[in-house]
C-alpha positions in Angstrom: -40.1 17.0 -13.6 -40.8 14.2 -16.1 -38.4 14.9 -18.0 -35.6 15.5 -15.3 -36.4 11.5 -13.7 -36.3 10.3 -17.2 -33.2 11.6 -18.3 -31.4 11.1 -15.2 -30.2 7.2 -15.8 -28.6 8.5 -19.5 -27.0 11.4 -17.3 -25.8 8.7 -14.7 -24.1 6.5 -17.2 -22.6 9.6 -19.2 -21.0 10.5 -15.8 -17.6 9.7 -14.8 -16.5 11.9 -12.4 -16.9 9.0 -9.4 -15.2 6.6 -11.8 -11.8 7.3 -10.9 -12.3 7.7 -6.9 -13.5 3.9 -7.2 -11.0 2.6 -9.6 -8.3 4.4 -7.0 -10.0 2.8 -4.0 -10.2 -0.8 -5.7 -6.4 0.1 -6.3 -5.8 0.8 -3.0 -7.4 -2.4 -1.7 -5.9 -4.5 -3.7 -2.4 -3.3 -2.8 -3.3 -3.3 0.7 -4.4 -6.9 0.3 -1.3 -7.8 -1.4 0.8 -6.2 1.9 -1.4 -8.2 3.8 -0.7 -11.0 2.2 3.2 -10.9 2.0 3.9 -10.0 5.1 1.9 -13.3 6.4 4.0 -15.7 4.2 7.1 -14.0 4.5 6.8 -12.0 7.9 8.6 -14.4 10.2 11.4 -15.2 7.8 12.0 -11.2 7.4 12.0 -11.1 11.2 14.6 -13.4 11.4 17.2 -11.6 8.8 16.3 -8.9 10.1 17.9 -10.3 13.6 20.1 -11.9 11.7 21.2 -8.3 10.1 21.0 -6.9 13.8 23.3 -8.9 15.1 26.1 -8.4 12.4 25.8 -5.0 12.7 26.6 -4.7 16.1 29.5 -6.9 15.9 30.7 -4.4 13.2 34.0 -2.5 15.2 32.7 1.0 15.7 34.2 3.6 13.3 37.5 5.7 14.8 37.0 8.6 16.4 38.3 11.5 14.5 37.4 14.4 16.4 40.9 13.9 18.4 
């Protein structure tokens, strides 16, 4: 039992099989941080071209019908 508690912080470090799980969620909350981010500075702007686009497109003449 010895032993087992005193090898068990060399067998901890020698472990990576968690490594890549945190590395991945670090990842992942760094990108989500970065969505966060952009779509505070450029959210309204996008919302207006996006009305912008909206608009244009209905406008557009509809395509002919060529079913007749």
């Amino acid at each position: 039992m010895v032993n087992y508690v005193s090898g068990l912080p060399a067998r901890l470090r020698g472990e990576e099989d968690g490594l890549a799980l945190t590395e991945y969620l670090i990842l992942l909350g760094l990108l989500t941080a970065a969505v966060v981010l952009a779509v505070l500075a450029f959210g309204e702007n996008l919302g207006a071209q996006w009305g912008l686009w909206s608009t244009w497109l209905s406008g557009l003449n509809p395509p002919p019908d060529l079913s007749t």
